[in-house]
C-alpha positions, 0 to 999 in steps of 0.5 A: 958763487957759481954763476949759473946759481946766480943767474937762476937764483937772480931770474926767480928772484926778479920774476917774484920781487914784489908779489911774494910775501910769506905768510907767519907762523904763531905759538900762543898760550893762554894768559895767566887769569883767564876764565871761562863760566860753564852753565850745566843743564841736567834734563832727567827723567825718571819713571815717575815723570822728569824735570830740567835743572840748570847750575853754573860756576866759574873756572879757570882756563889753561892751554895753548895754540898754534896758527898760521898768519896769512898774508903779508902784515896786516893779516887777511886770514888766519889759519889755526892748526892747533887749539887747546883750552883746558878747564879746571873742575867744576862742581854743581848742585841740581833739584828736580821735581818729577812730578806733582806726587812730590818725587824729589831728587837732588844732584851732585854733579862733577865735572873733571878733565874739561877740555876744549880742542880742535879736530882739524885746522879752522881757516877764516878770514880776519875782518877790519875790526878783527874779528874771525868767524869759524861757523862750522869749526870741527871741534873735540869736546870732552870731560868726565862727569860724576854724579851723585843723586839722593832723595827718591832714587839714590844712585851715582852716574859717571862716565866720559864724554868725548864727540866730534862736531861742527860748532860755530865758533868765533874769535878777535885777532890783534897782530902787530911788531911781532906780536899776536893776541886772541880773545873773545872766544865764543863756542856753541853749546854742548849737548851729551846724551848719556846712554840709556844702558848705563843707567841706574833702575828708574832712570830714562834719561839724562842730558847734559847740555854745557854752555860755556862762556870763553869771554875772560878768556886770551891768548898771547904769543909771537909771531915769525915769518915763514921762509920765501924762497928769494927772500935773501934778506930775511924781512918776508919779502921778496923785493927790490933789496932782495935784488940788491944783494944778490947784485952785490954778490956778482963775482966771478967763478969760483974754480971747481974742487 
């Protein structure tokens, strides 16, 4: 080994023993069976006077995500780089009575292509007891919706949805010997305004407010520690037996090629 290396590497080495940690980076994706139940509001009004309906359902839930753990294990704080929750379809039936002249309309609405992502890195702190908040995540909902509606207008409404915003968001974290796990997912509600312009004759308004429950949803994958430079053995830490073996490897100079 070059000398000069040594004594460089060695010096870093001493100046970092027993203060530099890395942190860990995790791949998860969503456990088999997770579910989450959507709530629709439909709030319509038409030129004879508006209602609100609400229908909800149960549905499954896929996707992954990606997140750095800070600090040495047990974790302080999370970083979550990437998340995605897919939902299947989901359909609901709505009634609405515009006004007391009896106008009555029906609804079939279809909710497709659910997702649920990120927008940028969310960073929080982990408590005791696990849990993370995020109270102003800056997530990327979107879906596409279908609806069909009878009685006394009859017409179909469709289009996608797609918005960035600040949500509340909060999570619980549980990592040990390599493996991390998240669950009790909660997200603030979703609001979409359908433009007016796309409306059928006779119809104002529509809003679509979409409360999604993510409690039967979880996460699972594994944890690895990053690199740290002086880190000779490879455990995360830059200690005392990093020492060791960069002392045990002292030797003379090897000759110039």
């Amino acid at each position: 080994m070059n000398r000069f290396a040594l004594i460089s590497t060695l010096g870093a080495t001493t100046l970092l023993a027993g203060v530099s940690t890395a942190d860990s980076f995790a791949e998860l994706t969503v456990d088999a069976g997770s579910s989450a139940s959507v709530q629709l509001r439909v709030d319509i009004s038409t030129f004879l006077g508006g209602d609100d309906g609400s229908d909800s359902t149960s549905v499954s839930v896929t996707g992954s995500a990606a997140a750095d753990l800070i600090g040495p294990d047990p974790f302080s704080a999370i970083a979550i780089n990437d998340l995605n929750l897919d939902l299947s379809d989901a359909g609901l039936d709505y009634e609405f009575f515009c006004s007391i002249f009896g106008c009555l309309l029906n609804a079939n609405v279809t909710v497709s292509n659910f997702n649920l992502g990120i927008a940028e890195t969310l960073n929080g702190d982990i408590a005791s007891n696990g849990d993370v908040s995020f109270p102003d995540a800056l997530f990327n909902p979107s879906f596409s919706f279908d609806a069909q509606i009878g009685g006394a207008i009859s017409e179909s409404i469709s289009g996608d949805f797609s918005d960035v915003a600040g949500q509340a968001f909060n999570c619980r974290v549980d990592a040990e010997n390599g493996i991390v796990f998240i669950d009790n997912f909660g997200i603030d509600q979703i609001v979409y305004e359908i433009d007016p312009a796309s409306l059928p004759t006779g119809v104002n308004s529509v809003t679509i407010t979409a409360n999604v429950n993510l409690g039967g949803v979880s996460m699972t994958g594994a944890y690895v520690p990053d690199s740290v430079f002086g880190d000779l053995d490879g455990d995360g830490d830059v200690n005392g037996g990093d020492l060791g073996l960069l002392l045990g490897g002292w030797g003379p100079v090897s000759e110039a090629s």
